[in-house]
N, C-alpha and C positions, 0 to 999 in steps of 0.2 A: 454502336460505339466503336465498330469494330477493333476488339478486344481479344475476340477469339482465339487467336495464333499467341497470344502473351503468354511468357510461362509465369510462373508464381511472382517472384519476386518483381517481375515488370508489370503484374497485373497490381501486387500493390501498392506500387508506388507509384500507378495511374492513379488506384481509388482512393489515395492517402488523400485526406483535405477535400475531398468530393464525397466522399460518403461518413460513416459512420460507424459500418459494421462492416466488416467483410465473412461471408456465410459461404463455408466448404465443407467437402466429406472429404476432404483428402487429410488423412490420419497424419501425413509425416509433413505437413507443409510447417510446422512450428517447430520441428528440428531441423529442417533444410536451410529456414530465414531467421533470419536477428528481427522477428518480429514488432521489439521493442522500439526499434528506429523508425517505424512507422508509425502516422499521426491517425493509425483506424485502430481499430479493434477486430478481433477474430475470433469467431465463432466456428469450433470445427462441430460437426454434425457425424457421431458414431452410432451407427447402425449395422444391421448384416449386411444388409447391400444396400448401394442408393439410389434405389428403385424407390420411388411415391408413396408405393405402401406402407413398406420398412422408415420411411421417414417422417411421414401425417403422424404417425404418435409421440415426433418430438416437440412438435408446435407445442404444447401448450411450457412445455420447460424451454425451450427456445425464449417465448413472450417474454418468461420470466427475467433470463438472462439476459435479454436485450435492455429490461429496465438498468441492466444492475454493470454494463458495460464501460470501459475504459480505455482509450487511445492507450497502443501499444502493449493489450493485454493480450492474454487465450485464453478461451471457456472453453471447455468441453461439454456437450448438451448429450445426452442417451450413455453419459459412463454408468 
């Protein structure tokens, strides 16, 4: 898609209206952005690190959240 090089705020206002969800570990991207101006939802993911290990035990409260999601909200999943 190349995406890569975007920083937050340009990353979603690519995924705004293309996706559904937007799924990070980055703890302060919801004080950096006016989240609410975007047409996605965010899902930030709190773990110790975000390393695969530390984060396979959010899935199943992830799934949850993902039912229960809303354009220009933030979830927080592993508080």
């Amino acid at each position: 898609m190349g995406w890569a090089s975007k920083e937050n705020g340009a990353l979603l206002d690519l995924a705004s209206g293309k996706f559904d969800v937007f799924v990070t570990t980055d703890r302060r991207l919801s004080y950096q952005q006016a989240v609410s101006k975007f047409e996605i939802a965010v899902i930030v993911l709190i773990a110790r690190r975000s390393k695969l290990e530390f984060l396979l035990p959010l899935i199943p409260e992830l799934r949850r959240v993902l039912g229960l999601v809303k354009p220009g909200q933030v979830y927080r999943v592993g508080v």
